[in-house]
C-alpha positions in Angstrom: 0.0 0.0 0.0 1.2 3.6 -0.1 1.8 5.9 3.1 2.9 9.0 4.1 6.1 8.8 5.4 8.3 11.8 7.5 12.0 11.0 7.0 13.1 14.7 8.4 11.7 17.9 9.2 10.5 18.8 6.6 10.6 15.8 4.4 7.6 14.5 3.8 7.6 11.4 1.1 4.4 9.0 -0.2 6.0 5.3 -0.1 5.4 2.1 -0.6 4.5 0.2 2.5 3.9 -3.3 3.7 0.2 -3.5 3.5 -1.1 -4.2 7.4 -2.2 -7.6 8.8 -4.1 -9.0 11.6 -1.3 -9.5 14.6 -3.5 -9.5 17.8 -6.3 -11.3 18.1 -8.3 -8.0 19.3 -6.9 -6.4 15.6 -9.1 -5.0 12.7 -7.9 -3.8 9.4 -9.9 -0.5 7.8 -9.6 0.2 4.3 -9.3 4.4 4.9 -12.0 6.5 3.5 -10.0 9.6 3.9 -7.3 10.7 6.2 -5.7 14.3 6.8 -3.0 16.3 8.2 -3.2 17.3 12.2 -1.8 20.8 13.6 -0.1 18.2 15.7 1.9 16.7 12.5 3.9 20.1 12.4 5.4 19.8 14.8 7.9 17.1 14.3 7.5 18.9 10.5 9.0 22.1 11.9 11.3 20.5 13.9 10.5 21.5 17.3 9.8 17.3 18.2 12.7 14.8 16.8 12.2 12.7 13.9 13.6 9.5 14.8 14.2 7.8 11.5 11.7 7.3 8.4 8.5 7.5 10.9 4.7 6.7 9.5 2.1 9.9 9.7 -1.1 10.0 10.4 -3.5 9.3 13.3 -7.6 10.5 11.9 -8.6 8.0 9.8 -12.5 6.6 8.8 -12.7 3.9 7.0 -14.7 -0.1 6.0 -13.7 -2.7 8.5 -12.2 -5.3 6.0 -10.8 -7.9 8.8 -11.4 -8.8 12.2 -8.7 -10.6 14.8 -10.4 -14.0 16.4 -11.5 -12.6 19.7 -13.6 -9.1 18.0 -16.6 -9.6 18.7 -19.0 -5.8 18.1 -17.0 -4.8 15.0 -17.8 -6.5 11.6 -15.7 -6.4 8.1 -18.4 -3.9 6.1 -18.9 -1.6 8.8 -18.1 2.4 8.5 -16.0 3.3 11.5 -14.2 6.4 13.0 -12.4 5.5 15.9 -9.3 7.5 18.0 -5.4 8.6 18.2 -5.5 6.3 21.4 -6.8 2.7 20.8 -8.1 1.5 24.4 -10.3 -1.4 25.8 -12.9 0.7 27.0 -13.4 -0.9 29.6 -10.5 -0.7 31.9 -11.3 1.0 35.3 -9.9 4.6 33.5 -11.8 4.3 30.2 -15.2 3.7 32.1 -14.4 7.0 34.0 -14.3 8.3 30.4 -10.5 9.0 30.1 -10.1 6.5 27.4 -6.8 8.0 26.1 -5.2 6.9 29.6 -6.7 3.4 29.2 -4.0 1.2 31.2 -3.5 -0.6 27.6 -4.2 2.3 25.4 -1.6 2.0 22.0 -0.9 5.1 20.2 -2.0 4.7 16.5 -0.2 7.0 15.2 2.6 5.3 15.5 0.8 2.8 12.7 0.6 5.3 10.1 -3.3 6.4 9.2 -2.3 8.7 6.3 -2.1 5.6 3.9 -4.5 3.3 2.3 -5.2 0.8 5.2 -4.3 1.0 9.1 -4.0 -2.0 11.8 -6.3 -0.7 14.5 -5.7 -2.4 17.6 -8.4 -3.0 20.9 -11.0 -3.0 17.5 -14.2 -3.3 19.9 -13.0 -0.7 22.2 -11.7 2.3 19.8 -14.4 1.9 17.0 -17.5 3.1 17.0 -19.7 2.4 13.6 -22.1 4.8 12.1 -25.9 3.9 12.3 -25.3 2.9 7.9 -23.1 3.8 5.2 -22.4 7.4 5.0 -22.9 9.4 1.4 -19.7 11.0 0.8 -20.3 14.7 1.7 -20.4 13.7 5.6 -17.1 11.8 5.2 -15.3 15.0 5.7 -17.0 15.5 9.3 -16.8 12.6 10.7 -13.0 12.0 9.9 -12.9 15.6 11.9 -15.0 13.7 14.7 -11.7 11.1 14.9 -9.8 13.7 16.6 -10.3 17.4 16.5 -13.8 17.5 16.4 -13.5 15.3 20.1 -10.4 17.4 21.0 -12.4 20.7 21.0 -15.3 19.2 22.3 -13.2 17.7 25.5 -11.4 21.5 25.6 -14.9 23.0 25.9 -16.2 20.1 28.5 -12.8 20.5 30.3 -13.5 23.9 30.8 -16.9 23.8 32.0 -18.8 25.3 29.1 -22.4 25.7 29.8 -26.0 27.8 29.2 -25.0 31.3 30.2 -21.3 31.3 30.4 -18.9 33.6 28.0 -16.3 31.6 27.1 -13.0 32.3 25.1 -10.9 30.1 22.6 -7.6 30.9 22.0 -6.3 29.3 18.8 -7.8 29.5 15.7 -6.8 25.9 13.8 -9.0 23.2 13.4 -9.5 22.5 17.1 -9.9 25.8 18.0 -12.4 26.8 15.4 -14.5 23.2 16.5 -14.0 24.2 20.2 -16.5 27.2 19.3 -18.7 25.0 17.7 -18.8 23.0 21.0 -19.2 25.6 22.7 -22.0 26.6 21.0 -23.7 23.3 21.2 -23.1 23.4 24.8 -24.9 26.3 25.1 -22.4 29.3 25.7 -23.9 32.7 25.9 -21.4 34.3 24.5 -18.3 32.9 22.5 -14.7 35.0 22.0 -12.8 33.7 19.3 -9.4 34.7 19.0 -7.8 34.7 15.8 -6.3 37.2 12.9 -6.9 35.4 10.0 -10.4 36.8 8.3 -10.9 32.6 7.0 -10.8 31.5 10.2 -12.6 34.0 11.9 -15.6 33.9 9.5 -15.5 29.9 10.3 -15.6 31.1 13.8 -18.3 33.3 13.3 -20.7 30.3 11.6 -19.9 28.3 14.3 -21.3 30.5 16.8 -19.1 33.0 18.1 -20.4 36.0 18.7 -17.1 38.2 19.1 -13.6 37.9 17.8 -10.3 39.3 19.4 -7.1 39.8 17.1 -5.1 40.6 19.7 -2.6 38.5 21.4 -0.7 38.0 24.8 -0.9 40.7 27.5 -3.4 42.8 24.7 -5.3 39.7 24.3 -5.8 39.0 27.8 -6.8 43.1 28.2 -9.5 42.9 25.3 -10.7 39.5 27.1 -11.0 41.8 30.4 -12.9 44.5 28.8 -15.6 42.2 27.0 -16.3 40.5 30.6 -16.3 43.7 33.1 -12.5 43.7 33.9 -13.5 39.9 35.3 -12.3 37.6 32.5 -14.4 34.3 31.0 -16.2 31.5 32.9 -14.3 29.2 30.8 -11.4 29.4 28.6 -10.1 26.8 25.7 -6.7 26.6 24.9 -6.1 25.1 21.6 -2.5 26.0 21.0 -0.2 24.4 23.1 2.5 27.3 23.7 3.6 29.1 26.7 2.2 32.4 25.3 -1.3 30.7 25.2 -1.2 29.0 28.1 -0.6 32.0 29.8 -2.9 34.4 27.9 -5.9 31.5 28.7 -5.3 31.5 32.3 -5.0 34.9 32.8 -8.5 35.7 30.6 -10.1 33.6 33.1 -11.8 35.0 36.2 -11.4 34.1 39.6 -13.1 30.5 39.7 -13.3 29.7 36.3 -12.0 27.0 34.0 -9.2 26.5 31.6 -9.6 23.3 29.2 -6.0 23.2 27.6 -5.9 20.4 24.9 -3.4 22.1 22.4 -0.3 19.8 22.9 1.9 21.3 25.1 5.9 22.5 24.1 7.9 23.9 26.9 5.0 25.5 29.1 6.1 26.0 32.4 3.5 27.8 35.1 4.9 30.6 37.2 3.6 28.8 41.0 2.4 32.2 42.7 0.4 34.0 39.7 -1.3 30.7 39.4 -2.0 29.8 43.2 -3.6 33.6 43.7 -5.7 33.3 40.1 -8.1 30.5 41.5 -8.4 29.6 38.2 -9.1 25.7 37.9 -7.2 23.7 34.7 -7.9 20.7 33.3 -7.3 18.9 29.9 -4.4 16.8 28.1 -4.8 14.3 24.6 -8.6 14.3 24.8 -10.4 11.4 25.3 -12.2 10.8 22.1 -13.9 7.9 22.5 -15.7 9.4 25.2 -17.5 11.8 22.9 -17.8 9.7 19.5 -21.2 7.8 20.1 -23.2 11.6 20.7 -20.6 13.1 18.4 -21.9 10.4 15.4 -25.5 10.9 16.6 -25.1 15.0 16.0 -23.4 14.6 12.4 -25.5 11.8 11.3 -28.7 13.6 11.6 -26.7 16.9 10.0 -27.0 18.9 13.3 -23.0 19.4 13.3 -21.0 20.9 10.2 -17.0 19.8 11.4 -16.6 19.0 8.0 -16.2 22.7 7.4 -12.8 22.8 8.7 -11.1 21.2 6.1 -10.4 23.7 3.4 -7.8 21.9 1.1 -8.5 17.9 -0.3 -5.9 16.8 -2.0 -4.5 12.9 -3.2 -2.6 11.0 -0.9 0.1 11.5 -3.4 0.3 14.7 -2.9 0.5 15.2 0.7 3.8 16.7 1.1 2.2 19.9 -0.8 -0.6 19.5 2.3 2.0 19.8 4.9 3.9 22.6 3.6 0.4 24.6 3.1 -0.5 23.6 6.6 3.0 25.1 8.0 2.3 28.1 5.9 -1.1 28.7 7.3 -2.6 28.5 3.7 -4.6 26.1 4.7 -7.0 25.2 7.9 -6.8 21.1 7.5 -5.9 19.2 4.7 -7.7 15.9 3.8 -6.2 13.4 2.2 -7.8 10.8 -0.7 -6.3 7.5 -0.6 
């Protein structure tokens, strides 16, 4: 089969791989749908993570079940499926607290390459979850968002105690923050701050539900944050970035007892001890636990109440996913889907 393959920072090649076989008996094999390109990717594409050798990309993926290991018992070969970035059991004593992507045998799928034509998924019965039929192709697109980012914004939102009357602020404007307002909205936010400088992104924003947008950043973000909300800050916060310059702009646009959901993946963030001890500002979040979220998020874009889809704004061939990458990294482009 082919695959997307990093071999450096920055070099990104489409290669022939061994085609994926059943090895556990709690295995399936998906022939993908469509795949894409995660904000996450970039890193390692910028070089800011090592690239340790040729290493497979990929960890979104929906797909038909083609083969199931001996001991699957809920997933069938003809099913559609979307499942994680963590395989897991779901049913371990962590996964039925809903932290799935801390399940005590969770497997990290990327690692097994989903920007390709096939992908092992391991724990089948526990990480996939089957739409009600066959979907037509234009909701494809949404729920391959629903595999991560889609959950990821959803669990930033949750983590941050979104809720009916709240004003709530997301800083980042990529694919998880622009579906963290959607969340938000869905969750039923009264008002929704988006923070972003790119007029694409904030008109996505905008038909997602927020109802304001700040361009400014750091110590003038935090001050336009303050004067929407009474010199107070937001109930809840969502940080979708993953910097220290976010983290710190979220938890200082929160007021006194409110909630930061950080689920941008963090890179070098260190918290000053005192500012946050006197901010009473309560934090929660980490890799979101997907699988938590899939079965409602399913319901919602099955019966076309949800529009994730939206998000991606370049599809291009597997073939040509090194031209994805580099208009990711060059903010040309929101999310790239890929066609195997």
């Amino acid at each position: 089969m082919r695959g997307v393959v990093m071999h450096a920072p920055g070099d990104i090649r489409v290669e022939k791989r061994e085609d994926p076989r059943i090895q556990l008996p709690t295995d399936a094999i998906i022939r993908l749908s469509a795949s894409c390109i995660c904000g996450s990717d970039l890193w390692p594409y910028r070089g800011v993570e090592a690239v340790k050798g040729p290493s497979p990309m990929g960890h979104e993926y929906v797909g038909v079940v083609q083969e199931v290991g001996s001991e699957v018992k809920n997933i069938k070969p003809g099913q559609f499926v979307i499942g994680s970035f963590f395989a897991s059991d779901n049913t371990c004593v962590i996964c039925r607290a809903g932290y799935q992507s801390s399940c005590i045998h969770r497997e990290l799928v990327g690692g097994l390459g989903a920007q390709a034509e096939y992908l092992r998924v391991p724990l089948a019965d526990g990480t996939l979850v089957t739409t009600p039929d066959t979907p037509s192709d234009d909701l494809i697109p949404s729920f391959l968002a629903a595999s991560d980012v889609l959950g990821t914004g959803w669990f930033g939102a949750v983590a941050a105690e979104v809720g009916p009357g709240k004003t709530v602020a997301v800083v980042g404007d990529g694919a998880v923050g622009l579906l963290a307002v959607l969340a938000a909205k869905q969750l039923g936010a009264e008002r929704i701050i988006a923070m972003s400088r790119h007029e694409p992104r904030q008109k996505l924003a905008a038909h997602y539900g927020a109802t304001h947008i700040v361009t400014e950043r750091g110590d003038e973000g935090v001050a336009r944050i303050k004067e929407l909300t009474d010199g107070l800050g937001a109930h809840s916060v969502i940080e979708a970035v993953g910097t220290q310059e976010s983290m710190m702009q979220s938890i200082r646009s929160t007021r006194p007892g409110g909630h930061v959901g950080y689920v941008g993946v963090a890179h070098d963030v260190r918290l000053p001890g005192e500012e946050l001890f006197f901010s009473h500002v309560h934090l929660h979040g980490g890799p979101a636990p997907v699988r938590r979220f899939l079965p409602e998020l399913i319901a919602l874009i099955w019966n076309r109440q949800i529009d994730p889809g939206k998000v991606f704004d370049l599809t291009l061939p597997l073939d040509q996913a090194a031209e994805g990458y580099q208009a990711m990294d060059e903010r040309r482009a929101i999310k790239v889907l890929l066609n195997p």
